[in-house]
C-alpha positions in Angstrom: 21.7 22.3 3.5 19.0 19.4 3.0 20.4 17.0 5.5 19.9 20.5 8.2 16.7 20.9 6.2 15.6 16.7 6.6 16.8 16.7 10.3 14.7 19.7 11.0 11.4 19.0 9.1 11.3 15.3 10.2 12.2 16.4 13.3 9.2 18.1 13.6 7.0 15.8 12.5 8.1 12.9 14.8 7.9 15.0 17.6 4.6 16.0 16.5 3.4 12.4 15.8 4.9 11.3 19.4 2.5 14.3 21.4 -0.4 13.3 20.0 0.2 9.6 20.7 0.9 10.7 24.4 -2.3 13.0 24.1 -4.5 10.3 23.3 -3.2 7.6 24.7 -6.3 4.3 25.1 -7.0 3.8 28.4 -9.4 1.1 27.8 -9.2 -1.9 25.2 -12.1 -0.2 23.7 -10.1 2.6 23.0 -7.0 0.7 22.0 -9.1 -1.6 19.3 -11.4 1.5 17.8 -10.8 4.7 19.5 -13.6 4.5 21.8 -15.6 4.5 18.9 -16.0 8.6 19.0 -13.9 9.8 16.2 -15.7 12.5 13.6 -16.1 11.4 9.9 -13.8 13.8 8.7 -11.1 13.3 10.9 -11.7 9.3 10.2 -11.8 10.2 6.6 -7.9 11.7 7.0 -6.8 8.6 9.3 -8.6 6.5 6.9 -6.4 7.6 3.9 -3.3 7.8 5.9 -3.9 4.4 6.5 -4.5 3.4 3.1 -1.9 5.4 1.6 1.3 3.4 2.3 4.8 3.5 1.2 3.4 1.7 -1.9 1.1 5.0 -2.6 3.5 7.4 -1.9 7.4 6.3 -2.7 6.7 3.3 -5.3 3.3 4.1 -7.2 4.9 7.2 -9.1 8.1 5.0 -9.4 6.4 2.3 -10.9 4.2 4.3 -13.4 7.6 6.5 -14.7 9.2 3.1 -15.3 6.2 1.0 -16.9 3.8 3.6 -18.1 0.2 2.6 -19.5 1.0 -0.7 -17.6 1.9 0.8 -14.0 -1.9 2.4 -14.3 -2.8 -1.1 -13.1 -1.8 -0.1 -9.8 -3.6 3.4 -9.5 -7.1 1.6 -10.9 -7.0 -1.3 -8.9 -6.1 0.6 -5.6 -8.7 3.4 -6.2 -11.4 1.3 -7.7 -10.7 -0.8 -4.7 -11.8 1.5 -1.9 -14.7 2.6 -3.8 -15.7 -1.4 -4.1 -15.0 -1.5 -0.1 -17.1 2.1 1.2 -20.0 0.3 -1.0 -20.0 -2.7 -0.7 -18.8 -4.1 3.2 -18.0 -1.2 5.4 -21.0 0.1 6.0 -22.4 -3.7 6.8 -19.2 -4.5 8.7 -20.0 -1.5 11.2 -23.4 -2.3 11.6 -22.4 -5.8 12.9 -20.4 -4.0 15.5 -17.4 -5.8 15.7 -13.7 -4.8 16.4 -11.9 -7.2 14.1 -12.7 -8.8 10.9 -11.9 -12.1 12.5 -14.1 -11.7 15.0 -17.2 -11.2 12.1 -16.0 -14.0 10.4 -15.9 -16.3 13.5 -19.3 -14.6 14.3 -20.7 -14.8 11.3 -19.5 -18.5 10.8 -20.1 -19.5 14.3 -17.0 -21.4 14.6 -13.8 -21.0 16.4 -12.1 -22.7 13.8 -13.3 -19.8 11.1 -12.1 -17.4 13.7 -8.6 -18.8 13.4 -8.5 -19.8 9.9 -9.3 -15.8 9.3 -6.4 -14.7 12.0 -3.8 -16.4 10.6 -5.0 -14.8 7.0 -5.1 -11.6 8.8 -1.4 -11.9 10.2 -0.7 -13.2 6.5 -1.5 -10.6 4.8 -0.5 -7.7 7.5 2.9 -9.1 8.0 3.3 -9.7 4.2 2.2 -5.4 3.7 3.6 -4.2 6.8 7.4 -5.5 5.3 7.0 -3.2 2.3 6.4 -0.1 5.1 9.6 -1.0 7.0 11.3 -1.2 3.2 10.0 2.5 2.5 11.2 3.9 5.8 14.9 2.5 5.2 15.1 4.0 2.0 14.0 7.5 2.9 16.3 7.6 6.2 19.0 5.8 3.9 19.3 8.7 1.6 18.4 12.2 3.7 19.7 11.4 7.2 23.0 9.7 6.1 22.5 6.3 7.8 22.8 3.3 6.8 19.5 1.6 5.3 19.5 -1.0 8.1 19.7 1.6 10.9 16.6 4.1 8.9 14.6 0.8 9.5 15.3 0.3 13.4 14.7 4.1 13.7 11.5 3.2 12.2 10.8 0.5 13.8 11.4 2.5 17.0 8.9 5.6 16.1 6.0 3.1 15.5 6.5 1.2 18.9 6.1 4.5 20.7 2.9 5.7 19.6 1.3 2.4 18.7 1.9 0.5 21.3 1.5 3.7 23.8 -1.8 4.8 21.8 -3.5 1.6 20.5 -5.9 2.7 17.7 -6.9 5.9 19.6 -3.3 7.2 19.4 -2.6 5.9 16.2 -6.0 7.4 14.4 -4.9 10.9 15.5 -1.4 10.9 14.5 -2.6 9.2 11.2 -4.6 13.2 10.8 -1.3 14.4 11.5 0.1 12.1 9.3 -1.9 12.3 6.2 -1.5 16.4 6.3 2.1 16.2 6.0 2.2 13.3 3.2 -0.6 15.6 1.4 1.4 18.2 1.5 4.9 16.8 1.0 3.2 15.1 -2.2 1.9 17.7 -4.0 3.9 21.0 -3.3 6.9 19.5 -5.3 4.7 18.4 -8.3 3.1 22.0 -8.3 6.6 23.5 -8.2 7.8 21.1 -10.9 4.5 21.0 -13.4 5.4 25.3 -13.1 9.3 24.7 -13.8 8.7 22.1 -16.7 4.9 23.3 -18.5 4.5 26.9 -16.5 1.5 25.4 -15.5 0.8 25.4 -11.4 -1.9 22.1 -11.5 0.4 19.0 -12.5 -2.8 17.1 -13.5 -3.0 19.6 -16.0 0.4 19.6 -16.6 1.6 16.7 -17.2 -0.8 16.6 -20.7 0.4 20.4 -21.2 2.7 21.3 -24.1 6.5 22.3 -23.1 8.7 25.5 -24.0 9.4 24.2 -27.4 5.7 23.3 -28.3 6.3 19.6 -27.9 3.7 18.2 -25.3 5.0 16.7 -22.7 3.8 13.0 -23.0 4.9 12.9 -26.8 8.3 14.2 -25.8 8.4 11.0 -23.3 6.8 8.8 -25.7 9.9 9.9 -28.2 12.5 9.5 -25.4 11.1 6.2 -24.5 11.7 4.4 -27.8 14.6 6.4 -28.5 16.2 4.1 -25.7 14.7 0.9 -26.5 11.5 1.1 -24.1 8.2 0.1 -25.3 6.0 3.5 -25.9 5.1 5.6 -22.7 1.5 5.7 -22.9 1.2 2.2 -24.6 0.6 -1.5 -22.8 3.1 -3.5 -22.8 1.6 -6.5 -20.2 -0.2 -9.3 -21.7 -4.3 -8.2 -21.1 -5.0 -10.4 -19.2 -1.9 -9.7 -17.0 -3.2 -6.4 -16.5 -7.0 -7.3 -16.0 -5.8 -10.1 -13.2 -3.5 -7.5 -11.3 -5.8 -4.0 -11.2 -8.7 -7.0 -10.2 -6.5 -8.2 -7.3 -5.6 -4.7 -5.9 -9.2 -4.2 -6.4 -10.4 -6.9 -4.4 -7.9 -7.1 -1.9 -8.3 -3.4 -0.9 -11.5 -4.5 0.1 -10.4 -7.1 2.1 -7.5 -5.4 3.6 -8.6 -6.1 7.7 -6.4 -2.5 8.4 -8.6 -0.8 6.3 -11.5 -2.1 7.0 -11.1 -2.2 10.8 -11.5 2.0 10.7 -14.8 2.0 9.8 -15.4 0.6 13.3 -14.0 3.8 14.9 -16.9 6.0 14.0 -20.1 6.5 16.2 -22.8 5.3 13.7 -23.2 3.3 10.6 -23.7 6.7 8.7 -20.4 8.0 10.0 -18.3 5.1 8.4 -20.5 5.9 4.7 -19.5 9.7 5.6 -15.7 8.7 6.7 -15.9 6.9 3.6 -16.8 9.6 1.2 -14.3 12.0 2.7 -11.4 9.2 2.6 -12.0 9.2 -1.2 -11.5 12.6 -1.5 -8.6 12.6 0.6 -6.9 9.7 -1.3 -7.9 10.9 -4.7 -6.1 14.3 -4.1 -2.8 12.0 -4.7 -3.9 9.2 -6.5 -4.7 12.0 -9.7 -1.3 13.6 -8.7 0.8 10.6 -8.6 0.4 10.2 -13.1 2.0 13.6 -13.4 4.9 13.2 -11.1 5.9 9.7 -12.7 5.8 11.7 -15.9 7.7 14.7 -15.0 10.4 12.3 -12.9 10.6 10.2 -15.9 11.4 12.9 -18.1 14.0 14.8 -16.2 16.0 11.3 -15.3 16.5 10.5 -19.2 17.1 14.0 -19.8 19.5 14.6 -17.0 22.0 11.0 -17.1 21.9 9.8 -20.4 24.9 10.1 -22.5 26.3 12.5 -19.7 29.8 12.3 -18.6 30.1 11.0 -15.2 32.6 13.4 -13.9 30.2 15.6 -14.6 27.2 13.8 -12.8 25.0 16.0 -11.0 25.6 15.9 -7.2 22.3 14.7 -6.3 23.3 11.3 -8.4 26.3 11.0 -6.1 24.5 11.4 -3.1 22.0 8.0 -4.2 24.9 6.1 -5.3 25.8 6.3 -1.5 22.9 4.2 -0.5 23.4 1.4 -2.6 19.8 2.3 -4.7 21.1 4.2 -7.8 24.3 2.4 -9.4 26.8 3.3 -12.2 28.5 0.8 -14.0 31.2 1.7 -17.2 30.7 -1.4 -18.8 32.3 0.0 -22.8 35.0 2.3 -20.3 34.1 5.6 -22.1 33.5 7.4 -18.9 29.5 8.4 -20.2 26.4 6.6 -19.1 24.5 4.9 -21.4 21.2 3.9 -20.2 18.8 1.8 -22.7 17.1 -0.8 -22.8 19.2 -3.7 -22.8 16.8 -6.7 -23.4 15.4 -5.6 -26.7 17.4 -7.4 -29.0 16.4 -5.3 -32.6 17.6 -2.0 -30.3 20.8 -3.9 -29.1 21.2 -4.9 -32.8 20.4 -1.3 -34.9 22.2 0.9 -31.7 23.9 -0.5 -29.0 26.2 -2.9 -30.9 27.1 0.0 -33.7 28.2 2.3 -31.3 30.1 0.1 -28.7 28.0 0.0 -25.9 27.9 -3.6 -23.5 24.6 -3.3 -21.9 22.3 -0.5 -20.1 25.1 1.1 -17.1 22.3 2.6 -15.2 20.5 0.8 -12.3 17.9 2.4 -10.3 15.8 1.1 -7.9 12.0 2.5 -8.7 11.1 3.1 -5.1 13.9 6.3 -5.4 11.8 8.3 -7.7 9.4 10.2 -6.0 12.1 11.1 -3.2 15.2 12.0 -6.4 12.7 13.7 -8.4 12.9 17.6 -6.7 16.4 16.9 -6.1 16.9 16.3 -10.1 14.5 19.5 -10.3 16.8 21.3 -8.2 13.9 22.0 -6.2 15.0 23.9 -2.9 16.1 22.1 -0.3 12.8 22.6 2.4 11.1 20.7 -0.5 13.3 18.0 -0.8 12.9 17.6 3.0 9.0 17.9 2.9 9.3 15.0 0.6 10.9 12.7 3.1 8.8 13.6 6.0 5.7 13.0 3.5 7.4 9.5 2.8 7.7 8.6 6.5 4.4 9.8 7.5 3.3 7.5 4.7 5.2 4.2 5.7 4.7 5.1 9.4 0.8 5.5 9.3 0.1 2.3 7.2 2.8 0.3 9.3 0.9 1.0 12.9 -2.2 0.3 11.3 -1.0 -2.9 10.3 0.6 -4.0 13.3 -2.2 -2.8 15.4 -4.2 -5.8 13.3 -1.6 -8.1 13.9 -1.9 -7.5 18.1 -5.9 -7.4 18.2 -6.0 -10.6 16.1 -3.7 -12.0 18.9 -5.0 -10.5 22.3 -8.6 -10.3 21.3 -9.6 -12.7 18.4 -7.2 -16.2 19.7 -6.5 -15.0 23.3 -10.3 -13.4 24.6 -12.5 -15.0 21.9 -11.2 -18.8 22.3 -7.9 -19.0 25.0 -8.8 -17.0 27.9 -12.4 -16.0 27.6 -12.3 -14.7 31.2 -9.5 -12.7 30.7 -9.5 -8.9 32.7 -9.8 -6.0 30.4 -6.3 -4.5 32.2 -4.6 -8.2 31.0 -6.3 -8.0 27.5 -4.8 -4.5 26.7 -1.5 -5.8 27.8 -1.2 -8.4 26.0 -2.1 -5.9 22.9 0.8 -4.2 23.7 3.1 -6.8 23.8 1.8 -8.5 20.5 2.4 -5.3 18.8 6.3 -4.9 20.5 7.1 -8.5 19.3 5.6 -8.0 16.1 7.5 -4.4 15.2 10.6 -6.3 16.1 9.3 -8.7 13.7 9.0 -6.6 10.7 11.3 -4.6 11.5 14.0 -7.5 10.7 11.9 -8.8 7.8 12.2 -5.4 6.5 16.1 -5.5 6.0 15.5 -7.7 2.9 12.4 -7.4 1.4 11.6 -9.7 -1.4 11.0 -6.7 -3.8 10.5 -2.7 -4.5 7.3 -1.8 -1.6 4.6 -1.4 -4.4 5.2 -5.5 -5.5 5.4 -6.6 -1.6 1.9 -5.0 -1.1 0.4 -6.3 -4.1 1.5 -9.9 -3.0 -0.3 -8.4 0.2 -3.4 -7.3 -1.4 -3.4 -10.4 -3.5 -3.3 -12.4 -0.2 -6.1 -10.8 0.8 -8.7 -10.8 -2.3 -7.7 -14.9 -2.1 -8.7 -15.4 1.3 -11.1 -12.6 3.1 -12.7 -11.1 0.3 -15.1 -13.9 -0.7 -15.5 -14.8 3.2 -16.9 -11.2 3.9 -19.2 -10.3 0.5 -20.8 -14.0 1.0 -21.4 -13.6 4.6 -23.3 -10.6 3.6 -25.0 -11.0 0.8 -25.0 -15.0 1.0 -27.6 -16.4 3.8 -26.7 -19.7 2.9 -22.9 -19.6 3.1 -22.1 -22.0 6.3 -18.9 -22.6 8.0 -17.4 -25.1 5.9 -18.0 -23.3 3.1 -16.1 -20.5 3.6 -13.5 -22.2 5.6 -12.3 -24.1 2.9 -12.8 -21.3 0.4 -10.4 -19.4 2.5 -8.1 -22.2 3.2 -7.4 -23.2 -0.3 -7.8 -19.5 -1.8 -4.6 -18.4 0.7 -2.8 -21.9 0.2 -3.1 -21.8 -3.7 -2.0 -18.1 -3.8 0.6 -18.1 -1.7 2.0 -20.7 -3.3 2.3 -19.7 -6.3 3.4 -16.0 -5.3 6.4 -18.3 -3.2 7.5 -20.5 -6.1 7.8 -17.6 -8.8 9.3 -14.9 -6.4 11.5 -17.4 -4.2 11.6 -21.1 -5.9 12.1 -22.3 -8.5 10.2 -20.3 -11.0 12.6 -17.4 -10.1 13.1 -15.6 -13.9 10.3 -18.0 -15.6 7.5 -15.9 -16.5 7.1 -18.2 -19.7 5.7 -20.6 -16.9 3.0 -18.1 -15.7 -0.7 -19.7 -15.8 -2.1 -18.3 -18.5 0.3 -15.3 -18.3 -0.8 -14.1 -15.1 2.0 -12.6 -12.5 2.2 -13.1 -9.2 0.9 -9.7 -8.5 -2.3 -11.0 -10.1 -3.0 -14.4 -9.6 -4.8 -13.3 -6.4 -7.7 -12.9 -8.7 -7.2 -16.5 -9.9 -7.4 -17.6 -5.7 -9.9 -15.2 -5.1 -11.9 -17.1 -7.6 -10.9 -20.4 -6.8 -12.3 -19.9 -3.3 -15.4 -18.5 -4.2 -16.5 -21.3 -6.2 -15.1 -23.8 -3.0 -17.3 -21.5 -1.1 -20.2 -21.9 -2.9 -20.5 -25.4 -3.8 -19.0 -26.6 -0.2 -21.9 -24.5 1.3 -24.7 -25.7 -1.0 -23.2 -29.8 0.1 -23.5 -29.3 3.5 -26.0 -28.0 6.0 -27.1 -24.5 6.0 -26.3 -22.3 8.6 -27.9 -22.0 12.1 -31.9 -20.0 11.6 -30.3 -17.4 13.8 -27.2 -16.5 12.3 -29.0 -16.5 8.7 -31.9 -13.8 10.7 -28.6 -12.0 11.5 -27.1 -11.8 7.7 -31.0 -10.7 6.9 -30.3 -7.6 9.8 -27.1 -6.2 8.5 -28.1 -5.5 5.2 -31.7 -3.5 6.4 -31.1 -0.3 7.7 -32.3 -0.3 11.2 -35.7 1.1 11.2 -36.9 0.0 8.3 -40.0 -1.3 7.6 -41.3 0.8 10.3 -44.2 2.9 10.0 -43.2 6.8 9.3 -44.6 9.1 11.9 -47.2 11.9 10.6 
């Protein structure tokens, strides 16, 4: 009954997403870079937090809160606080300069073609680096609800995406992002009403996950309880260093506002109003599941403990059979007893006091977080046309963000290296081909990097995000604010801010430091030492800039334009 359910909903919905892609289809490289540049706030506002919201947002955010509590809020703080520090602070500016790419106002800006490349090949960093967590979030939802194999969910993926963005450009991919961000809406918040009513008989799950249940227990003390009953550190208590946590919400914050995807929207809008308009309603938009996402990490949470621990696995609930199939949820009777005992296993007084008294050999249970938001109306028993909204909801979500990204990724290639500095005398008609066939090679691309990611979706994007706040960030609020920041000052700001982070994101994740956190500088994670890069380059920036000669009179004159609203200083008619 789901997998008729799952066929019939995302059936739907793909079909839906490839009509409008044929519908709006970009005839001219103006449309395939920014739509024509026609689109209403509102709708921009829907596309804009369809793009925003990624895989990360919708399968891993909840999935990471439910399994680190007080610390996972780092994520819904630095991603919200993020976009509000971008609508302020650079898209308005950024649309007023008028340009399609964020290289292209950097190697404006900076007057330099080397600028221009330095902040393509940070573009195609960071997008290939987020659009890898995407492909990672598609695989799992296909692998579960349409019985394939998690390889095949990504080519199928892979496949949707090619269609409508390489078809559509950003015209066809803004409008099926409106489509898009309805149904992940939609699919996000119908089952956490329907659960919040099940577990607190309370029908707004922001109100319900700090309700009290049946028995008078509230909800959050009851998982606070459950938590250290199994070893875990409280529910609603930190259990990061600080400055861990600071470092990380800082980096999502940052990077948001230097995500090019993102920002590149705000050029799709007719006036520089629109984009502070498009801005306000994305907000909205996003916050409707940011606020939601808290509540259904708590309620999945709950029912997981509540539904596997100390249960008999012959009598497992179907719906943990049925993830065991994909390779994401795992049983293993370590003691033989034939019940699962899930704890955990790396606090050594627990181990000590519990697990050793009563024969148990280690935690059996392993579950990968990016499962919970898609298990949690199953564990529910939610009906099945839920479940299946879910998994459309999770695919709109990976699918928007992914063509998004890999339209960055082809405009950085056709129009920032190949018009701007290559080919300057390239046709239009050869431009927008070559588009195309940046965005074929690079959904091929990510579509194999997305067979093994490096880690659960919401860790690849905050290396992504990370990426970003060490590299563009500082580049774009200096060539702002800054009339004095020149070329090789933000050149080697970015250059070193993307080497030093990257670095260190490669050597604990991949080298050596693999499983060494005692070697973190100054306890900082590789999700957060983007705030450490991001730093780093600034002050290279800076003192670079003030060492060398100052920018061309003209281009400072232009710095001096984008921040004045245009028509001021004017005298006011009477």
């Amino acid at each position: 009954m789901i997998q008729t359910w799952t066929y019939t909903i995302v059936g739907i919905t793909f079909l839906l997403y490839i009509g409008v892609a044929i519908w709006s289809r970009a005839g001219s490289t103006k449309e395939f870079y920014v739509a024509g540049g026609g689109v209403h706030p509102v709708l921009n506002g829907m596309a804009t937090a369809a793009d925003w919201m990624s895989a990360a947002s919708f399968l891993s955010m909840a999935g990471l809160i439910s399994f680190m509590g007080f610390d996972g809020s780092q994520y819904l703080m630095g991603w919200t606080g993020g976009y509000v520090l971008l609508a302020l602070l650079l898209a308005p500016y950024l649309r007023k300069f008028g340009k399609f790419t964020v290289p292209d106002f950097i190697g404006e800006r900076y007057y330099s073609h080397t600028a221009r490349i330095v902040a393509v090949v940070c573009a195609l960093f960071v997008s290939f680096t987020y659009v890898v967590g995407q492909m990672k979030g598609v695989g799992v939802a296909f692998s579960r609800f349409l019985n394939m194999p998690f390889e095949v969910g990504v080519i199928v993926g892979v496949a949707i995406v090619f269609f409508y963005a390489v078809l559509g450009g950003m015209k066809g991919i803004t409008y099926t992002q409106v489509a898009q961000y309805c149904v992940l809406i939609f699919a996000f918040t119908v089952p956490a009403v329907f659960i919040s009513i099940q577990m607190v008989d309370h029908p707004i799950p922001q109100i319900g996950m700090g309700a009290d249940l049946p028995d008078g227990t509230a909800l959050l003390a009851k998982l606070n309880q459950l938590s250290i009953d199994l070893g875990f550190h409280e529910y609603t208590s930190p259990d990061k260093p600080r400055i861990d946590l600071f470092c990380v919400t800082a980096a999502l914050m940052l990077g948001t506002a230097g995500l090019p995807h993102v920002i590149v929207r705000f050029f799709t809008v007719p006036k520089v109003r629109d984009a502070r308009i498009s801005a306000g309603w994305a907000l909205l938009f996003i916050a409707i599941l940011y606020t939601t996402a808290p509540a259904v990490a708590v309620f999945a949470r709950t029912n997981l403990i509540n539904t596997v621990d100390q249960v008999e696995y012959a009598n497992i609930p179907s719906w943990f059979k049925s993830w065991e199939t994909t390779g994401l949820l795992a049983f293993e009777d370590k003691n033989g007893d034939g019940h699962i005992q899930y704890y955990n296993d790396q606090n050594p007084s627990f181990i000590q006091e519990v697990a050793e008294p009563n024969g148990w050999k280690g935690s059996e249970l392993t579950i990968d977080r990016d499962i919970m938001v898609l298990a949690n109306p199953e564990i529910a028993n939610l009906p099945a046309w839920v479940i299946a909204l879910v998994v459309a909801g999770g695919l709109a979500a990976a699918l928007s963000t992914a063509a998004g990204l890999l339209l960055v990724i082809s405009t950085s290639i056709s129009h920032d290296l190949l018009k701007k500095w290559l080919r300057t005398d390239i046709t239009e008609r050869r431009e927008l081909l070559t588009a195309r066939i940046s965005i074929a090679v690079a959904v091929i691309i990510a579509g194999y990097a997305g067979y093994n990611p490096p880690d659960y979706v919401a860790a690849i994007v905050a290396f992504a995000f990370g990426l970003a706040a060490a590299s563009f960030f500082p580049a774009l609020i200096l060539g702002i604010f800054d009339k004095r920041m020149n070329m090789p000052g933000a050149v080697s700001g970015m250059v070193i801010g993307l080497i030093f982070t990257a670095s260190y994101i490669i050597y604990f994740k991949f080298g050596g430091g693999v499983g060494h956190p005692e070697q973190y500088l100054w306890n900082i994670s590789p999700e957060g030492i983007g705030t450490i890069g991001m730093l780093t380059n600034l002050i290279v920036a800076i003192v670079v800039s003030r060492l060398t000669a100052p920018p061309p009179l003209e281009v400072q004159e232009l710095v001096e334009d984008i921040r004045v609203p245009r028509g001021a200083g004017k005298p006011s008619a009477h």
